[in-house]
N, CA, C and O atoms as a GROMACS GRO file, in nm:
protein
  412
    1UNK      N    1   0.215   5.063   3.051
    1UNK     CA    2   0.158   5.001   2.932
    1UNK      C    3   0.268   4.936   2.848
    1UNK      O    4   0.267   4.831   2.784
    2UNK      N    5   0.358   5.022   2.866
    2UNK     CA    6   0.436   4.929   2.767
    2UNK      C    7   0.564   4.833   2.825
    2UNK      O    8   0.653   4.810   2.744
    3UNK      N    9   0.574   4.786   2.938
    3UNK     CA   10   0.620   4.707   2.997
    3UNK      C   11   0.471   4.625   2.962
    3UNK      O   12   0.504   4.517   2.913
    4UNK      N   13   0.369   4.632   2.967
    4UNK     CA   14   0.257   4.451   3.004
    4UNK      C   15   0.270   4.441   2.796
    4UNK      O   16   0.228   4.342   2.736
    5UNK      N   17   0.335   4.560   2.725
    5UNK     CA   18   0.352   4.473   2.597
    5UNK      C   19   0.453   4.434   2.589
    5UNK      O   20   0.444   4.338   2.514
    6UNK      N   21   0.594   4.451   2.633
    6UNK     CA   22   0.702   4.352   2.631
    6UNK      C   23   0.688   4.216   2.729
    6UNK      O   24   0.760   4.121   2.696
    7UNK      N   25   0.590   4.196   2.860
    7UNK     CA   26   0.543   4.073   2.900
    7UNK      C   27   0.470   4.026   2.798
    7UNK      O   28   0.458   3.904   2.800
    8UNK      N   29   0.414   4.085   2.702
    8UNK     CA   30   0.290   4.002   2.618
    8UNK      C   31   0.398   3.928   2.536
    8UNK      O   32   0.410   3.805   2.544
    9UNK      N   33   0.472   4.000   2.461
    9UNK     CA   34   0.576   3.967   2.341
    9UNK      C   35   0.657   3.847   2.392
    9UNK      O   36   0.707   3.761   2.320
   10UNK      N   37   0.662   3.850   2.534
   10UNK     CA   38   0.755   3.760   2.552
   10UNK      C   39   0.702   3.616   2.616
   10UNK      O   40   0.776   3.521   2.640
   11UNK      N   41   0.583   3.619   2.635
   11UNK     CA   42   0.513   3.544   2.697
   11UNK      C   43   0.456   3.488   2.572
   11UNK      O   44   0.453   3.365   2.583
   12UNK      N   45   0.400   3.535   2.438
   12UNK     CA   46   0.414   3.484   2.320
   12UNK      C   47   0.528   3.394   2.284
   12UNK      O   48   0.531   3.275   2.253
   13UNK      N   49   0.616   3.478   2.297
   13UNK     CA   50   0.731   3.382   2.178
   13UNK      C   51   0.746   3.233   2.265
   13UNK      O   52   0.742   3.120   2.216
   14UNK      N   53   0.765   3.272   2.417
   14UNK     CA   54   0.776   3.121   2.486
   14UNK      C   55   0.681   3.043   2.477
   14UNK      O   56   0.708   2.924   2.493
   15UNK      N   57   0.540   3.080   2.448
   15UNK     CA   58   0.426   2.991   2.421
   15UNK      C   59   0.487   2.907   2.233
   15UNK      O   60   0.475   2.787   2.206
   16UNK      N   61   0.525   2.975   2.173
   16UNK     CA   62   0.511   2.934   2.003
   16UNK      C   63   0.654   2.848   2.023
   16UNK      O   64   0.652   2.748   1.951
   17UNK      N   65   0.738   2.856   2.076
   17UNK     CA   66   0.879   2.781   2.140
   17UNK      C   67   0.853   2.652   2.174
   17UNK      O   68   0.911   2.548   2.141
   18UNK      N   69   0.724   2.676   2.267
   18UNK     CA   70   0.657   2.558   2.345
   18UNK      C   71   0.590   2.437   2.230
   18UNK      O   72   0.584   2.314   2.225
   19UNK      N   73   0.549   2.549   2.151
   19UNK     CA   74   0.467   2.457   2.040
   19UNK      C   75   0.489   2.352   1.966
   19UNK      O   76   0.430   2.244   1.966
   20UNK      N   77   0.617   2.402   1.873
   20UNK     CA   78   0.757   2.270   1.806
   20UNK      C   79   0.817   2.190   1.893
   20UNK      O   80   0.860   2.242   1.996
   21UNK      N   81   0.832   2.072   1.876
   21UNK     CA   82   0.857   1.964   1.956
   21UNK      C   83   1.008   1.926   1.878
   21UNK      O   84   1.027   1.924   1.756
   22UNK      N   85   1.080   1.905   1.958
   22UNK     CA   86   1.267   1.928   1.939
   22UNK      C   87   1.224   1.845   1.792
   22UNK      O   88   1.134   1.784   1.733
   23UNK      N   89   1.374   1.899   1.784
   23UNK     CA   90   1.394   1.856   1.619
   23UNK      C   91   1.399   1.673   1.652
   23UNK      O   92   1.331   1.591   1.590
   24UNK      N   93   1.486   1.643   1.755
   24UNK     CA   94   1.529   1.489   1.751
   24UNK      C   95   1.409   1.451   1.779
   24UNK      O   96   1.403   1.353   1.706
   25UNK      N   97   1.302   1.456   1.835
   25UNK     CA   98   1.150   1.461   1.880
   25UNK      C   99   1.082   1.433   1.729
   25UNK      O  100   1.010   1.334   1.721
   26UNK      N  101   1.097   1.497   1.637
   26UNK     CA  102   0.991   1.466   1.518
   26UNK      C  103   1.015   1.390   1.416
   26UNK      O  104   1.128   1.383   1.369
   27UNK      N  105   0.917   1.324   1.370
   27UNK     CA  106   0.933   1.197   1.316
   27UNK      C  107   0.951   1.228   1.167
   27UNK      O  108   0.904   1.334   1.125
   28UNK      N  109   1.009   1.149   1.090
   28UNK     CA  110   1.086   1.134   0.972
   28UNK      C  111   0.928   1.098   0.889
   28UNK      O  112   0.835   1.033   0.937
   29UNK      N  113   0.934   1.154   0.773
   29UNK     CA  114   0.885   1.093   0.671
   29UNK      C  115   0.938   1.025   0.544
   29UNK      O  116   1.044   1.053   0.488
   30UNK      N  117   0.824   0.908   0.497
   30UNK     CA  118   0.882   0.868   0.397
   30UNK      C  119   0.805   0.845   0.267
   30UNK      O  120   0.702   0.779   0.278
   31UNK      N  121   0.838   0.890   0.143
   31UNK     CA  122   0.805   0.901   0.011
   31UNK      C  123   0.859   0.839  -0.060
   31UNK      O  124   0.982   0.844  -0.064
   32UNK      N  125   0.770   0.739  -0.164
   32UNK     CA  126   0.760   0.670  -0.266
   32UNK      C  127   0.880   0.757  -0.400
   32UNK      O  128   0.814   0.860  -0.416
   33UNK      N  129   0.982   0.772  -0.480
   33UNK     CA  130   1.014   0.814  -0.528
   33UNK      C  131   1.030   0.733  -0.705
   33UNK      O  132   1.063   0.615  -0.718
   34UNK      N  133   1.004   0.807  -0.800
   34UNK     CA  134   1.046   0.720  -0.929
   34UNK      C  135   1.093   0.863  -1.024
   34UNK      O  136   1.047   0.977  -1.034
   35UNK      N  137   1.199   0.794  -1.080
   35UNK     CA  138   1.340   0.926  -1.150
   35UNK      C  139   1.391   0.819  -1.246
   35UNK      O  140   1.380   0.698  -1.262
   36UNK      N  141   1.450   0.924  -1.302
   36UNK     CA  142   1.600   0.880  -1.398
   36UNK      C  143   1.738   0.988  -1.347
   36UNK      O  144   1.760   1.108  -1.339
   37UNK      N  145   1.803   0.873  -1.322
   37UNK     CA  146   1.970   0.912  -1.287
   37UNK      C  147   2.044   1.011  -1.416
   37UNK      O  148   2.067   0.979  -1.532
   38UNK      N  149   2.060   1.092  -1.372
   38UNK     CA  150   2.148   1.199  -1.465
   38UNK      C  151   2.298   1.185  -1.429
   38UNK      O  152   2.383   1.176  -1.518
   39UNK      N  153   2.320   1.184  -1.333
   39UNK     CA  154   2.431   1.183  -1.277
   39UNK      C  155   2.506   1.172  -1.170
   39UNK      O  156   2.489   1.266  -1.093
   40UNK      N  157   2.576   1.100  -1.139
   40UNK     CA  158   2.638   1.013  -1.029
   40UNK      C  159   2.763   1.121  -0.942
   40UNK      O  160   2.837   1.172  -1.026
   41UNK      N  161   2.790   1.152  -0.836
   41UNK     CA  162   2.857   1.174  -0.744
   41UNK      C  163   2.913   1.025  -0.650
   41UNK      O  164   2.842   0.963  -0.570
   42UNK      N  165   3.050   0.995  -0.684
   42UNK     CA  166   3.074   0.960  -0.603
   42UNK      C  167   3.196   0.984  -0.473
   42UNK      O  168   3.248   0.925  -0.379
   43UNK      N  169   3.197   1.092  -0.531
   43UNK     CA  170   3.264   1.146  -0.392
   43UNK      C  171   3.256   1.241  -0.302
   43UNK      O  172   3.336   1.300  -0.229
   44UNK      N  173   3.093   1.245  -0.329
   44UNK     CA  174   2.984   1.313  -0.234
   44UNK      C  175   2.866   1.257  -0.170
   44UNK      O  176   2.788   1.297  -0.083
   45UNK      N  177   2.888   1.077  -0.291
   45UNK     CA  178   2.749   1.001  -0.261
   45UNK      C  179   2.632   1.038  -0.242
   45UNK      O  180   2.545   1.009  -0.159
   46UNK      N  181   2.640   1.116  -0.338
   46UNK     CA  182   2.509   1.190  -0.436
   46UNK      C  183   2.480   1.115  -0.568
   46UNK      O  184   2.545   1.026  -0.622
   47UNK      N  185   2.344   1.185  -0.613
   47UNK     CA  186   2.296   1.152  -0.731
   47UNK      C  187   2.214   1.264  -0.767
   47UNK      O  188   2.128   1.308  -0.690
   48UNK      N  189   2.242   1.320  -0.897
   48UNK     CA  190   2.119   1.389  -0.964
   48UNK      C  191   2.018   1.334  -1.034
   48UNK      O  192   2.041   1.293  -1.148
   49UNK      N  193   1.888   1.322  -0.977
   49UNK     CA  194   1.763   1.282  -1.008
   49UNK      C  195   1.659   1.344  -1.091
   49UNK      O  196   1.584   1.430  -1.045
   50UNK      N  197   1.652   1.299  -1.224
   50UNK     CA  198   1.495   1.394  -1.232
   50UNK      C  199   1.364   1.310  -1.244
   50UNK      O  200   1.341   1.238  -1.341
   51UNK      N  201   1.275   1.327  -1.130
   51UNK     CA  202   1.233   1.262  -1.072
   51UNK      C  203   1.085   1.365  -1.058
   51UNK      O  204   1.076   1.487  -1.047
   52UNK      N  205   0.984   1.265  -1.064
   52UNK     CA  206   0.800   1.280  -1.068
   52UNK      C  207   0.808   1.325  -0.920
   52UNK      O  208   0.887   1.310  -0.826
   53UNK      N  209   0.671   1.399  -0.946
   53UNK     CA  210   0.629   1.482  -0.794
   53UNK      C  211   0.622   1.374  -0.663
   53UNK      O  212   0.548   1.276  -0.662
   54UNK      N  213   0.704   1.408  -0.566
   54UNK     CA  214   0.716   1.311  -0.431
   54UNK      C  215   0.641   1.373  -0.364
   54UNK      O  216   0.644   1.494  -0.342
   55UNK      N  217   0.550   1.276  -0.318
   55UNK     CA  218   0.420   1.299  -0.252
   55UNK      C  219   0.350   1.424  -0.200
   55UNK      O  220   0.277   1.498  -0.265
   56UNK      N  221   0.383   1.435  -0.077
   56UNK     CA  222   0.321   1.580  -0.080
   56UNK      C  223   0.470   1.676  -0.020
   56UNK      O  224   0.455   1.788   0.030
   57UNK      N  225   0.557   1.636  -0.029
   57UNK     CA  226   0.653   1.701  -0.008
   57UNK      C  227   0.760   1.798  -0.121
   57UNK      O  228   0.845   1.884  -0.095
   58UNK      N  229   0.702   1.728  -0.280
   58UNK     CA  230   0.816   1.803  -0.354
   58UNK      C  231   0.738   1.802  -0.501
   58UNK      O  232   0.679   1.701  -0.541
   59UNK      N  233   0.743   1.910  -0.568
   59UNK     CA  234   0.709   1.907  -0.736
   59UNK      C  235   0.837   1.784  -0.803
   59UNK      O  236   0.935   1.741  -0.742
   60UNK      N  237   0.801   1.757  -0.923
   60UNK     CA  238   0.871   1.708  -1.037
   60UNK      C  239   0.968   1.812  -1.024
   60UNK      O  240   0.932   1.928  -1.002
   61UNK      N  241   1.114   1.773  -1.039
   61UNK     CA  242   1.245   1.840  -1.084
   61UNK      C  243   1.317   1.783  -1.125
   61UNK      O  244   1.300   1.673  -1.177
   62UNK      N  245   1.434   1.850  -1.110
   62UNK     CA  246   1.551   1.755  -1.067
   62UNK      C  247   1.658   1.863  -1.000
   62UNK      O  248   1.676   1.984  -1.011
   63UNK      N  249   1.747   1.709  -0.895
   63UNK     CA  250   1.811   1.788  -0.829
   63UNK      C  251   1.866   1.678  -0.741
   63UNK      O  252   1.808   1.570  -0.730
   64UNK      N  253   1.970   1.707  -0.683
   64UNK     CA  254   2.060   1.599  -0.635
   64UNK      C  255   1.991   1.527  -0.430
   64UNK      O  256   1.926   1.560  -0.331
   65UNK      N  257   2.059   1.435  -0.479
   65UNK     CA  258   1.988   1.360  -0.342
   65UNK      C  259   2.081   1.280  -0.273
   65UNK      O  260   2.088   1.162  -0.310
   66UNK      N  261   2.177   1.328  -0.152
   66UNK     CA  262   2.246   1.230  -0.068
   66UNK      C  263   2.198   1.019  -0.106
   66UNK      O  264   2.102   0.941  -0.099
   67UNK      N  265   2.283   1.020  -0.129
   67UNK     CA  266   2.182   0.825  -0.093
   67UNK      C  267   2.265   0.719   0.043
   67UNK      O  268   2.382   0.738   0.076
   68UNK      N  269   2.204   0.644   0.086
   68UNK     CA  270   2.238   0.616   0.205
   68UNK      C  271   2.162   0.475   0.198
   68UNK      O  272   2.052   0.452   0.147
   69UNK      N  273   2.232   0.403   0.250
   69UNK     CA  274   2.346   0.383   0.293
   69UNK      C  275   2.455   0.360   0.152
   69UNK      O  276   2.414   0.366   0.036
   70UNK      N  277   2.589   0.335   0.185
   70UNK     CA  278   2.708   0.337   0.085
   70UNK      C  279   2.651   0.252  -0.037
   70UNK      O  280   2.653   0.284  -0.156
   71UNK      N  281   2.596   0.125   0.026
   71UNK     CA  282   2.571  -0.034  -0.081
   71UNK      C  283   2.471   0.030  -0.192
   71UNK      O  284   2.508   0.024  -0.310
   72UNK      N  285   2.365   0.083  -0.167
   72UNK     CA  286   2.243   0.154  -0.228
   72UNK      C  287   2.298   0.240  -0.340
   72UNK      O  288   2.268   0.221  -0.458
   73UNK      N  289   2.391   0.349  -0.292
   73UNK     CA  290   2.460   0.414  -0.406
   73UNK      C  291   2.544   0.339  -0.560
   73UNK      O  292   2.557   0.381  -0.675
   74UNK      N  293   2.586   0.217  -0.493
   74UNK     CA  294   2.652   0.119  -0.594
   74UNK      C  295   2.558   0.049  -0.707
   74UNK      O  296   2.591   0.003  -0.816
   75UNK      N  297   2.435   0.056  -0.648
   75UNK     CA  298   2.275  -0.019  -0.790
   75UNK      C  299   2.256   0.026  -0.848
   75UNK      O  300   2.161  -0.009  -0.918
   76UNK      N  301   2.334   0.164  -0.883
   76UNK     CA  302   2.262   0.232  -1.051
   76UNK      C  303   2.407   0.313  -1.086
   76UNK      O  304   2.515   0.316  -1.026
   77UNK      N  305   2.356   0.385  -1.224
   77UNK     CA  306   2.399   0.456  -1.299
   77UNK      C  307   2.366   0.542  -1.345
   77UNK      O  308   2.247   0.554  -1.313
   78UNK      N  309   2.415   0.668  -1.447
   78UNK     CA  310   2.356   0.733  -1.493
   78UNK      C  311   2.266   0.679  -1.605
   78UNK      O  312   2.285   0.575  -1.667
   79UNK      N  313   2.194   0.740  -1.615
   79UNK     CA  314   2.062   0.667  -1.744
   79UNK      C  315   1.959   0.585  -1.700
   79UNK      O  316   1.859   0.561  -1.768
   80UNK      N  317   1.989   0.526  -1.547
   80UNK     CA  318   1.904   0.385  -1.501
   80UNK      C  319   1.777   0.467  -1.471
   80UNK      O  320   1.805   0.575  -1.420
   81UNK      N  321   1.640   0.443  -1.489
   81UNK     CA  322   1.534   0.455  -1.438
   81UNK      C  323   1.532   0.396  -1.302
   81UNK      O  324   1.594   0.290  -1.292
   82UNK      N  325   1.467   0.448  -1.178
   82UNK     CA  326   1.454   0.400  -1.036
   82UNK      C  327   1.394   0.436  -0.967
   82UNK      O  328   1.371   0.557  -0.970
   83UNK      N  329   1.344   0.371  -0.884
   83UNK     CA  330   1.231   0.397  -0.763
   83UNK      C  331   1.339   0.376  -0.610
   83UNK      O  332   1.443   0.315  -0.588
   84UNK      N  333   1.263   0.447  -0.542
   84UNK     CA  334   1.314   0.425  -0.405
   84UNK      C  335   1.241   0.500  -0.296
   84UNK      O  336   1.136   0.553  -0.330
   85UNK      N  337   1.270   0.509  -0.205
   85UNK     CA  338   1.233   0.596  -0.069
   85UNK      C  339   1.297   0.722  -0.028
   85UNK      O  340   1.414   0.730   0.010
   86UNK      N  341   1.204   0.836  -0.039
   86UNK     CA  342   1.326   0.954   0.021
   86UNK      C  343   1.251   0.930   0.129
   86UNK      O  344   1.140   0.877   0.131
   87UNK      N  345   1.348   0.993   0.267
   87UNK     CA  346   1.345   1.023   0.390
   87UNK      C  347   1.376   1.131   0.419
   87UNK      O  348   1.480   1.185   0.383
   88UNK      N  349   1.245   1.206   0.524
   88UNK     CA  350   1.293   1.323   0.524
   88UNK      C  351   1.292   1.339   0.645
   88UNK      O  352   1.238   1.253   0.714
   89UNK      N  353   1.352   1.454   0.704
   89UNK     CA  354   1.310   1.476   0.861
   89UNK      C  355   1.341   1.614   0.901
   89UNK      O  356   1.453   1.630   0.950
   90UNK      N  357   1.286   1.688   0.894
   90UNK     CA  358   1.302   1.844   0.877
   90UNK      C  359   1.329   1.882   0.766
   90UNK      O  360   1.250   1.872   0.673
   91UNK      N  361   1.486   1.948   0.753
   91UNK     CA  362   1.501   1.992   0.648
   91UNK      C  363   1.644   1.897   0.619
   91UNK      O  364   1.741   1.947   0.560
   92UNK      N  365   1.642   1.720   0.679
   92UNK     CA  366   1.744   1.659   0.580
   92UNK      C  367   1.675   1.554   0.524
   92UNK      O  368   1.601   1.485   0.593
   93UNK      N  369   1.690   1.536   0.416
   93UNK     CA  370   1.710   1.454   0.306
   93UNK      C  371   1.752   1.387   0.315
   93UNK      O  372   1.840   1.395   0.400
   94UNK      N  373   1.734   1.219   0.227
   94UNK     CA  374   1.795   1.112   0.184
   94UNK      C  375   1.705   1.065   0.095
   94UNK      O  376   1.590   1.096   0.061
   95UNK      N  377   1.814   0.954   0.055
   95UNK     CA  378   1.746   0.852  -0.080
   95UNK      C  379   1.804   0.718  -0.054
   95UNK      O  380   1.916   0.708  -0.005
   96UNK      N  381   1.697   0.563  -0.098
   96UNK     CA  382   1.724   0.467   0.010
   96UNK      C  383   1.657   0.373  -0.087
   96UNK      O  384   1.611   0.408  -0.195
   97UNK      N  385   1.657   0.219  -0.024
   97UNK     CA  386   1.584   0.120  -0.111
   97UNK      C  387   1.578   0.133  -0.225
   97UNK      O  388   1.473   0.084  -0.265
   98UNK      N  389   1.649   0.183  -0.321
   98UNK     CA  390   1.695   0.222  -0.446
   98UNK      C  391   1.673   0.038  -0.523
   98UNK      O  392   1.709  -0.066  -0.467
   99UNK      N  393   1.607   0.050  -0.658
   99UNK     CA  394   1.588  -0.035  -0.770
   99UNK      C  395   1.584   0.022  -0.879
   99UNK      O  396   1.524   0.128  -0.897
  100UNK      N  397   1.645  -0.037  -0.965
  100UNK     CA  398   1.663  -0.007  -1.112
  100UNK      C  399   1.513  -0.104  -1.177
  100UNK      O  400   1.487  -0.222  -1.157
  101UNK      N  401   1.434   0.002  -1.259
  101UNK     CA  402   1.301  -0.060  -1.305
  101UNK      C  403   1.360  -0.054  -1.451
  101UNK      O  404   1.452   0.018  -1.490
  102UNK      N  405   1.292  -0.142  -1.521
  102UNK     CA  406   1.327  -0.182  -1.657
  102UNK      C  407   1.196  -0.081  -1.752
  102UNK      O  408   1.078  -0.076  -1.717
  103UNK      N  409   1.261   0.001  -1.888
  103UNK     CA  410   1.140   0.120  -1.886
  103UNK      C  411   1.032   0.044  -2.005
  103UNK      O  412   0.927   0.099  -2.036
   0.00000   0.00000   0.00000
């Protein structure tokens, strides 16, 4: 009996293994974003954002956000109001298509 429950246990976990499809396999999402810049990293090419609820992925906070590519990081400042695109894809992050909106 308790050997066909260590076949069960293990014949489980390889079924739920089976289930997730590789990380490089799953597709990226992307969210509408609108914030105000608190504060600039640039020698992490970051930004701290506090920024309205992103779609169905995140409450209103704030909290810092890689931006990508290099040029994108150079369109704002601290204080600028902005919209852009986060990208997500598991558990990484980015921030992208960045515009400064006039408030």
């Amino acid at each position: 009996m308790r050997r066909f429950g260590v076949v069960t246990i293990v014949l489980l976990a390889g079924l739920l293994a089976c289930s997730q499809p590789p990380a490089e396999k799953r597709a990226e999402k992307r969210y509408e974003m609108r914030g105000e810049v608190i504060r600039v990293d640039e020698a992490n090419q970051t930004a701290n954002i506090k920024h309205e609820k992103i779609g169905d992925w995140m409450d209103a906070m704030t909290m810092d956000f890689p931006v990508k590519p290099k040029e994108e990081f150079r369109k704002f400042k601290a204080g600028d109001k902005i919209t852009g695109t986060v990208v997500v894809k598991d558990m990484d992050y980015y921030l992208t298509d960045v515009k400064v909106v006039q408030p």
